[in-house]
C-alpha positions in Angstrom: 16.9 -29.5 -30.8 19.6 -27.5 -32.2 22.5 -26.9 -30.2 22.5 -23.2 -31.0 19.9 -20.3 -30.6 18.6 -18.4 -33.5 20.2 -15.0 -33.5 17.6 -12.4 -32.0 16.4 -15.3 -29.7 16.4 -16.2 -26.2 16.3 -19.7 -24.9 13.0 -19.4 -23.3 10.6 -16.7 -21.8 12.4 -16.2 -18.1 15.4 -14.9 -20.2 12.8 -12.3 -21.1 12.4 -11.0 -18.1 13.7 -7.2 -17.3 14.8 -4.5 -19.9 11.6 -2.7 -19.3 11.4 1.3 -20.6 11.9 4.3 -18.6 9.0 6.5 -20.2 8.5 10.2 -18.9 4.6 11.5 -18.3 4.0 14.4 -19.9 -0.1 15.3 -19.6 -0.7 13.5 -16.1 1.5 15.8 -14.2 1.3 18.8 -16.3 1.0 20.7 -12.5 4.0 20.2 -11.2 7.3 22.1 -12.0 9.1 18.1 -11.6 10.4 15.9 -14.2 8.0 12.6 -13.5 9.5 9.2 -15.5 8.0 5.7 -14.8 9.6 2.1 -14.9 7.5 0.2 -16.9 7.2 -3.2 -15.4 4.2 -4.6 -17.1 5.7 -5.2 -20.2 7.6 -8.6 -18.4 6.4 -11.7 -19.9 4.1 -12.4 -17.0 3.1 -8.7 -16.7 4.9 -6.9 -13.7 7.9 -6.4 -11.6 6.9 -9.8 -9.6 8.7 -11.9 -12.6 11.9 -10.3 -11.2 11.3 -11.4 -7.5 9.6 -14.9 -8.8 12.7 -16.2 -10.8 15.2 -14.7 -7.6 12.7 -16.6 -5.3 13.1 -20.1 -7.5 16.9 -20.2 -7.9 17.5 -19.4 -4.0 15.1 -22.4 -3.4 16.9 -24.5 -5.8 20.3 -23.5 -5.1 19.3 -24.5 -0.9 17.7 -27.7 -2.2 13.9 -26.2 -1.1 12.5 -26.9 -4.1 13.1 -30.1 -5.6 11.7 -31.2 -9.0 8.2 -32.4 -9.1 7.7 -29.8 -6.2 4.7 -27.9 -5.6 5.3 -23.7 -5.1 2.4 -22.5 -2.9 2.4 -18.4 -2.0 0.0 -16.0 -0.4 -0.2 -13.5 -3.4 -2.4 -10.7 -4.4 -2.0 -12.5 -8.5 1.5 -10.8 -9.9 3.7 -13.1 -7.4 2.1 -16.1 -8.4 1.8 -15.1 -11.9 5.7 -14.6 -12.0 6.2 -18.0 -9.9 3.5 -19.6 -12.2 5.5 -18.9 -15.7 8.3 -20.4 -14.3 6.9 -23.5 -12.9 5.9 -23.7 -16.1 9.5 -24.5 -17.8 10.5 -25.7 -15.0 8.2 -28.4 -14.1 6.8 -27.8 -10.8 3.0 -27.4 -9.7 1.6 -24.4 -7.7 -1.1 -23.3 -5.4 -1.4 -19.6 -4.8 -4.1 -18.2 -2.0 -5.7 -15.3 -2.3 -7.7 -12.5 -1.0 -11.6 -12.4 -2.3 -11.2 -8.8 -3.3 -8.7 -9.5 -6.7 -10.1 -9.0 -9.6 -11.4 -12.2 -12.1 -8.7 -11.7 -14.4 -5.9 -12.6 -11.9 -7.6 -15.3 -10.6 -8.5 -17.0 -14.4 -4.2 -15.6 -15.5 -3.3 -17.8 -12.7 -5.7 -21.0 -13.4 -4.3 -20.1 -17.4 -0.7 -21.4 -16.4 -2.0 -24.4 -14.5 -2.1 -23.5 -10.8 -4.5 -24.0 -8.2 -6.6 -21.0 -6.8 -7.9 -20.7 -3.2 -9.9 -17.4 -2.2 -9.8 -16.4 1.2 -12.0 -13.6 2.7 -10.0 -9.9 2.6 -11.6 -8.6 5.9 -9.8 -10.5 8.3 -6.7 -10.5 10.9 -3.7 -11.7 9.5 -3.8 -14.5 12.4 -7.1 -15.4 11.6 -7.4 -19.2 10.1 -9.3 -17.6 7.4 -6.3 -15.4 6.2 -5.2 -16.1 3.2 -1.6 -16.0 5.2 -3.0 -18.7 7.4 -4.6 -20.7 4.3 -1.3 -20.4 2.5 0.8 -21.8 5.6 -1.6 -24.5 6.4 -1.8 -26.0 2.5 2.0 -25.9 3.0 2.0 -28.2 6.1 -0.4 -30.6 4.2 1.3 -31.1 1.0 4.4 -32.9 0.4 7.2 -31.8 -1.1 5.6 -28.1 -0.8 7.8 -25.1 -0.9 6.6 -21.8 0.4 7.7 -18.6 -1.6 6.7 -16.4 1.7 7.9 -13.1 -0.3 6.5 -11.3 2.6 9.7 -13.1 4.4 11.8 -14.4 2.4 15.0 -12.5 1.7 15.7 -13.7 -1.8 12.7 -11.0 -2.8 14.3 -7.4 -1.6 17.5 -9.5 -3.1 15.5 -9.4 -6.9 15.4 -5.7 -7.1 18.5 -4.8 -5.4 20.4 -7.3 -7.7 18.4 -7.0 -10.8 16.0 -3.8 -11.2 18.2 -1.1 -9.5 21.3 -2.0 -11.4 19.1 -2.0 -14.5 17.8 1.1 -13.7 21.3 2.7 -12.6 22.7 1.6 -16.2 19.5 3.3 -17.8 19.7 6.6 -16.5 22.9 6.7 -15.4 21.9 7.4 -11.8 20.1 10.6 -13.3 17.6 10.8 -11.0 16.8 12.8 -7.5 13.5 10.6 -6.1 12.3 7.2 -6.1 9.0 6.8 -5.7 7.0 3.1 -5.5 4.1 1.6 -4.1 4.3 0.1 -0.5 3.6 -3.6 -0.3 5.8 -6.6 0.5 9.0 -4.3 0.9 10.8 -5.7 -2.0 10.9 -2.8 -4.1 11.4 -0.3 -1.7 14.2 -2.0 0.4 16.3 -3.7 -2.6 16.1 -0.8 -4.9 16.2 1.8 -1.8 19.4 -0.4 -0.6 21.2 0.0 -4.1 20.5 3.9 -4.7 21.3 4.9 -1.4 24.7 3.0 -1.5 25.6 4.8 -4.6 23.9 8.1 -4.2 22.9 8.8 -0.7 20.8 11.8 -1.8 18.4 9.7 -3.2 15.4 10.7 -1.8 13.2 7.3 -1.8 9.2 7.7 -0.9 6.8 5.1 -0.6 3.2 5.3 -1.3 1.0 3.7 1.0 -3.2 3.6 0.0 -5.2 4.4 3.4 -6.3 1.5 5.0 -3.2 0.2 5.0 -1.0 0.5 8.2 2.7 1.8 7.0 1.8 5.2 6.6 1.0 5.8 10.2 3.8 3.8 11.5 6.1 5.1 9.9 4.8 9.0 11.0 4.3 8.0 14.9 6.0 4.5 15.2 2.6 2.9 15.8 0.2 0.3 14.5 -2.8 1.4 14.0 -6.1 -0.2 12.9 -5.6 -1.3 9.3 -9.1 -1.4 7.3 -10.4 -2.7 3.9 -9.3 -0.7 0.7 -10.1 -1.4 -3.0 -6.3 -0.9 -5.0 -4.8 -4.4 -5.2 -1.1 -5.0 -5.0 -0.2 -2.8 -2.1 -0.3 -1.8 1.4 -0.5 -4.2 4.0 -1.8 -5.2 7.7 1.2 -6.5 9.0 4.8 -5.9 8.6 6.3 -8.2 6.3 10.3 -8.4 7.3 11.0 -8.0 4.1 10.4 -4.3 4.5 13.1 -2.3 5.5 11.5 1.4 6.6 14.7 2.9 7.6 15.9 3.5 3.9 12.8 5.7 2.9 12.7 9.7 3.3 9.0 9.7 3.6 5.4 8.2 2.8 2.4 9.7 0.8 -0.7 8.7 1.7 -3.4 7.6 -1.2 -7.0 6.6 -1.3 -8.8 4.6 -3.8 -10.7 6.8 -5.8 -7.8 9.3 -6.7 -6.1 6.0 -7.6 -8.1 4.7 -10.0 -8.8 8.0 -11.8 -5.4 8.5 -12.3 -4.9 4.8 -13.4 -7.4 5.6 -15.9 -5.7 8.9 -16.9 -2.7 6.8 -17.5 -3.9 4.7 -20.3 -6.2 7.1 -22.1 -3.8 10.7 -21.2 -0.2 8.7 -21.5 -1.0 5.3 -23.6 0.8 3.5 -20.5 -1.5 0.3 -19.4 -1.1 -0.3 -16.2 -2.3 -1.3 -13.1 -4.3 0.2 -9.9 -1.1 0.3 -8.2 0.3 2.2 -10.7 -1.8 4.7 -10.4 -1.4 4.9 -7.0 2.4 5.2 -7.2 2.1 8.3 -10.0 -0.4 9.9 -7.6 2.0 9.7 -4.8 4.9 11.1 -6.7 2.9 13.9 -7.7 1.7 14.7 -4.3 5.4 15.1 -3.0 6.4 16.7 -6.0 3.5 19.3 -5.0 5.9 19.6 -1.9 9.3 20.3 -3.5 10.8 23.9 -3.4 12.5 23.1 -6.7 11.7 20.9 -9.5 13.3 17.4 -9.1 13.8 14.0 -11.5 11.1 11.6 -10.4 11.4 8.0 -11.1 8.7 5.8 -10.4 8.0 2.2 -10.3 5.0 1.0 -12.4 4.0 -3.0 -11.4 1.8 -4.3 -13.2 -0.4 -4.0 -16.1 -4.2 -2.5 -17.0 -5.2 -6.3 -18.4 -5.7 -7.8 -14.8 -8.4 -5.0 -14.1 -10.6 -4.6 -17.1 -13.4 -5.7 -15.2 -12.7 -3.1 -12.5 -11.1 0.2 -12.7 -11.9 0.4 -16.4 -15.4 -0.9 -16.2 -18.1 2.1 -15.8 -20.2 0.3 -14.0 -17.9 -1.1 -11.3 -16.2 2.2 -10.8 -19.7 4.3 -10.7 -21.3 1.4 -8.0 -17.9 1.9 -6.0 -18.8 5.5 -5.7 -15.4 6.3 -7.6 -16.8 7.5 -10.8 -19.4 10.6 -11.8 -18.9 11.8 -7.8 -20.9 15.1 -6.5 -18.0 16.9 -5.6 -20.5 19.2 -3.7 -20.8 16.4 -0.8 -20.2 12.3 -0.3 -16.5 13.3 1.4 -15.0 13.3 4.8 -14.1 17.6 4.2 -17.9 17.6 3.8 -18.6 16.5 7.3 -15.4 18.4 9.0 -17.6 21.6 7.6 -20.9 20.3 9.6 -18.5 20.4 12.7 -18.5 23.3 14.4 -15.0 24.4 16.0 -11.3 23.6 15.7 -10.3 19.7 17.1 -9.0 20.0 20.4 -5.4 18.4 20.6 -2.9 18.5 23.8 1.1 18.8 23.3 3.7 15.8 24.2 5.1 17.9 27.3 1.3 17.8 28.7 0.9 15.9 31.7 -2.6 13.4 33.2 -4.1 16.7 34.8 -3.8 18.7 31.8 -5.3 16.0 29.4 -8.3 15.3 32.1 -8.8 19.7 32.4 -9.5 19.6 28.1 -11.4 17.1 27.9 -14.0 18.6 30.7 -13.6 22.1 29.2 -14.6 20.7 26.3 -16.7 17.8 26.7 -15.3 15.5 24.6 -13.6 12.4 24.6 -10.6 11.5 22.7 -7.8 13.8 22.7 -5.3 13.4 19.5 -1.7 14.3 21.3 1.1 16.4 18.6 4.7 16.0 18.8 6.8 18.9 18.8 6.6 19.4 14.5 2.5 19.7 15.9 2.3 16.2 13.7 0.3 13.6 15.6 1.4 10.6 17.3 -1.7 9.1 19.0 -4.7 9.6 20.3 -5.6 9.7 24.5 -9.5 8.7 25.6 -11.2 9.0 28.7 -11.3 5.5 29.1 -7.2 5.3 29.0 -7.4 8.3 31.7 -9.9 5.9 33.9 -8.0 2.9 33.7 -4.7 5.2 34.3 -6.2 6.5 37.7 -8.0 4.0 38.8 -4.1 2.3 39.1 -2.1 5.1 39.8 -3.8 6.4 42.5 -2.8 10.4 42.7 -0.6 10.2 39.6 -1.7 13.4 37.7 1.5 15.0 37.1 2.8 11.9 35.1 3.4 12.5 31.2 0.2 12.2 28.8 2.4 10.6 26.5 3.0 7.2 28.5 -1.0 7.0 27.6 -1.3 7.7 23.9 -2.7 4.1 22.3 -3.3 3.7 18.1 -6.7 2.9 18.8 -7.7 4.7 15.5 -7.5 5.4 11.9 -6.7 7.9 9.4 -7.9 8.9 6.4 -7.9 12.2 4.0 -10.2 15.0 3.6 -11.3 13.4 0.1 -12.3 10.1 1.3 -15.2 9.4 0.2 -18.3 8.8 2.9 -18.7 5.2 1.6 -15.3 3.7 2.8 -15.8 5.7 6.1 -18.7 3.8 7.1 -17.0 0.3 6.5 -13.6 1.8 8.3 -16.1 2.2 11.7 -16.4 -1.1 11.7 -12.7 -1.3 13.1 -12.4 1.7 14.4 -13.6 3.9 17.0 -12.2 7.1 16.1 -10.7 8.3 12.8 -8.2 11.3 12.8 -8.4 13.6 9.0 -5.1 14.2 8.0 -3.1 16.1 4.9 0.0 16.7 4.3 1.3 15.9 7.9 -1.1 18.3 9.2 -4.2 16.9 11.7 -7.8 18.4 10.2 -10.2 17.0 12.5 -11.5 14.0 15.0 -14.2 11.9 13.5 -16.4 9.4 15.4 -19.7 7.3 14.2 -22.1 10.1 15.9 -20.2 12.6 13.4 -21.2 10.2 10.4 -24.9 9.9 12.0 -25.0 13.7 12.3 -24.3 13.9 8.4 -26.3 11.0 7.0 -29.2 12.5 9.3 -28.4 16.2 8.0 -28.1 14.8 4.2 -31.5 12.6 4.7 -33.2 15.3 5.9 -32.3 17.8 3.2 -33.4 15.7 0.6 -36.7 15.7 2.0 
């Protein structure tokens, strides 16, 4: 092999990796006053961002002797990490076996079984801590193979490192630092807290946001500091049920909340609107920057990161039939959504303030006969929900205790979800949870429970009669 390259070449495809296009939108957010521009990370040799944190993953392995040739790289991955990890092993040499959760589309499954690797498929509705988990899976294949290496981007530091040593310098020297928001998705952390790290240090004006799909549990800890149920959701690639450490929540200025169906349509305005082929979590990143820009006083420059590419759903978000079973395509906009059954319910929801104390939570929920009583901070945002069962449990242990704060009783024994989600995720989030609180913009709607869903299906059932 000759000693030199050929001009115009690169020695092989990792060296490929990064230079991706800064494209502004100009049809899918004709609404809003804002500038919007997208990163364009599918167009990496392995399709998204991840190739970044992959190759920064490898070399920190290597360089602390890890990873050792003839080793096997095994990661918990939703496809785009081990996709990344999989095109190096490649050149490199090593084997992999990536785990993953049942609800990822065929394509990543078959991209990742292209390069080679091993494919386990671990149920999505589970605890993290459950053995099933395709966490647990991944940590268990690791402690039965030899010379195994774990890639753990949901811990390992060498992830955040990718962005805030490759993409946000990239994107500095693009624009120039030309930009007023940063807006990505909300999964591992690694986007968010390297890039967010980098801006901030030279601009602390930056306004970073994360996008977070409901289901997932960031949004709500991030509002209240609590961990609240986490549920199933459809839009691979982000969110999460844990915290992975390598998210660092202190850097961003706020969270946007997302649900699937507004997601997808907006992934599918993308390609057909913009020509841009990406991803679900694309879409879900552009409809979060357009909801805060919605917010803005004044038009700002939005920048926001687009993973991964429109190929590794073909037989999802851009398949008809999928999207139409799903109940995210040809909708009746007349009913089938959570605002439809807040209209069924007669009367304001009941909430009590921070300052209130036992006696004045126990008083409301008498007067009103209820019993769960959503408590609002001092911005009238909420922070938690009290039931009658905490106020039982309370008493029957603090025996004449009534004057003590409300707040030392608020648990996150719920979920939340928007006006526009659709009646068919509802039913699958009362599996989990007990009580779900409707929420827009920072602002609490209404208290659903299951006898509020029977009350509609009944209602509907009967009308159609």
């Amino acid at each position: 092999m000759a000693d030199q390259l050929m001009k115009g070449a690169v020695a092989d495809i990792t060296a490929a990796v990064g230079k991706t296009p800064i494209v502004r939108l100009n049809h899918v957010a004709e609404e809003v006053k804002s500038e919007i521009y997208v990163k364009v990370e599918y167009l990496n040799p392995a399709g998204s961002m991840k190739d970044r944190v992959a190759m920064n993953i490898i070399r920190d392995a290597e360089e602390r002797g890890m990873l050792r040739p003839g080793g096997t790289i095994i990661e918990a991955t939703s496809g785009n990490t081990g996709a990344g990890l999989a095109m190096v092993a490649a050149i490199r040499g090593y084997k992999c076996v990536f785990v993953m959760p049942d609800k990822m589309s065929q394509e990543k499954i078959d991209g990742l079984r292209a390069y080679g690797a091993k494919v386990v498929i671990c149920p999505t509705a589970v605890e993290p801590s459950d053995p099933r988990s395709y966490y647990s899976v991944s940590r268990r294949i690791v402690e039965e193979t030899p010379g195994a290496f774990y890639a753990n981007q949901y811990h390992n530091p060498a992830n955040p490192e990718a962005h805030y040593v490759n993409t946000a310098p990239e994107i500095w020297e693009q624009t120039g630092g030309d930009f007023d928001v940063f807006v990505a998705g909300m999964g591992t952390g690694g986007t968010i807290s390297g890039c967010g790290r980098y801006f901030k240090e030279r601009n602390p004006d930056v306004q970073l946001i994360g996008v977070d799909p409901i289901g997932s549990l960031y949004y709500e800890y991030v509002k209240t500091g609590r961990l609240t149920k986490a549920f199933s959701y459809y839009v691979e690639g982000i969110g999460e049920d844990f915290l992975p450490s390598t998210m660092n929540l202190s850097l961003l200025d706020d969270v946007v909340q997302v649900d699937d169906r507004e997601c997808f349509l907006m992934t599918r305005d993308l390609v057909r609107r913009e020509g841009i082929f990406c991803g679900g979590s694309c879409g879900a990143a552009v409809m979060g920057a357009i909801k805060y820009a919605r917010t803005l006083k004044e038009p700002k420059k939005i920048l926001v990161l687009l993973p991964d590419s429109a190929q590794k759903y073909l037989s999802k978000i851009f398949n008809d039939e999928w999207m139409r079973s799903n109940g995210f395509l040809d909708v009746d906009e007349t009913s089938g959504t959570v605002a439809h059954i807040l209209k069924q319910k007669p009367g304001q929801v009941i909430t009590a303030e921070l300052s209130s104390t036992v006696r004045d939570g126990i008083k409301l929920l008498k007067k009103h006969g209820i019993s769960q009583l959503p408590v609002l901070d001092d911005h009238q945002r909420h922070c938690g929900i009290v039931s009658e069962l905490d106020l039982l449990n309370f008493l029957l242990q603090n025996e004449g205790q009534l004057d003590q704060p409300l707040k030392e009783l608020i648990t996150s024994d719920y979920a939340t979800v928007s006006p526009h989600t659709r009646i068919q995720l509802l039913k699958s989030i009362f599996n989990d949870a007990k009580v779900v609180l409707v929420v827009e913009n920072d602002r609490l709607l209404g208290l659903l429970t299951k006898i509020d869903l029977i009350d509609y299906l009944a209602s509907e059932q009967a009308a159609a009669k």
